[in-house]
N, C-alpha and C positions, 0 to 999 in steps of 0.2 A: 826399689832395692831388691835385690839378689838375696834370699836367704842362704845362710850356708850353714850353721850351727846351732841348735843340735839336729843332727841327719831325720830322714823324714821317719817314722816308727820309732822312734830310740826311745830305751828303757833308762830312766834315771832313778839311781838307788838314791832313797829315802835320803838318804844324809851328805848327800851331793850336793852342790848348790847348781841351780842351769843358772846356763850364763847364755844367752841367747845373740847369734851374732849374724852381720849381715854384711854385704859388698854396698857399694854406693856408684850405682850407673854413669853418675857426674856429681862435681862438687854439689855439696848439701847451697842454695841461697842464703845470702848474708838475713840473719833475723830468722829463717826457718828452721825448723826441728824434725825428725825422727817421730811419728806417733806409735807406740808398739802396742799392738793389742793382742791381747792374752785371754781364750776363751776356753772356759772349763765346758766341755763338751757335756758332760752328765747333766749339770743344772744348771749352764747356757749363761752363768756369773760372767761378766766380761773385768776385766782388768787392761787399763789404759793408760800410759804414761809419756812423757817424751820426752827427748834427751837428743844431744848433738853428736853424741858419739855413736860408732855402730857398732857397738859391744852394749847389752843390757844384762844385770844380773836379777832376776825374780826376786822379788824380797819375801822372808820366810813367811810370809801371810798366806801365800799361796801355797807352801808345802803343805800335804796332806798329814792329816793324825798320823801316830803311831802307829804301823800293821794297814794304813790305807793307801789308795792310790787315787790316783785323777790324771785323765787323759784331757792335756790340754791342745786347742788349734792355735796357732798364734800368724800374726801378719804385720807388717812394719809397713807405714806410709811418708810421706814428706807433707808436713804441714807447714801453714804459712809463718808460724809464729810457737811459742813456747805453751801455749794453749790446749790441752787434748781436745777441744770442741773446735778449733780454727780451721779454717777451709784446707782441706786436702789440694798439694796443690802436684801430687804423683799419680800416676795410675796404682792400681793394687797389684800386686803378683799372686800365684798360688801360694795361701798357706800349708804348714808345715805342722804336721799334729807328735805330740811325745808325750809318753806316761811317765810319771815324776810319783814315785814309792813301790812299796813293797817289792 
């Protein structure tokens, strides 16, 4: 998948929500999912989820404290099933890295 949202550097104020969005090269396969992975660059935490849709919104676990930031890299794949451990069944594209506070 194509990333397209949020642009590659983008600053996201603290009380924003990212909504992280992507293009889809060919229909998604019947039974496959979206894997989004979400990597906090500073202490290398991954966050992984999937979904059928290609709009995802961060859930507030990952907004930083109050007065903090975290630059995260993030990359969407095609997986076989609704699983984040199921076999990858896309190539990967270049990730897209955004700071989310202060």
């Amino acid at each position: 998948p194509a990333l397209l949202a949020p642009a590659e550097g983008a600053s996201i104020a603290q009380g924003e929500l990212v909504v992280l969005q992507w293009a889809a090269s060919r229909p998604l396969p019947e039974g496959a999912s979206y894997l989004v992975q979400v990597r906090n660059i500073e202490s290398g935490e991954v966050f992984r989820d999937t979904t059928r849709s290609n709009i995802y919104r961060l859930p507030d676990s990952l907004r930083p404290g109050v007065g903090g930031s975290a630059t995260y890299e993030w990359v969407v794949v095609v997986v076989e099933d609704s699983d984040p451990d199921s076999l990858v069944i896309s190539e990967q594209g270049e990730g897209r890295t955004f700071t989310w506070g202060s």
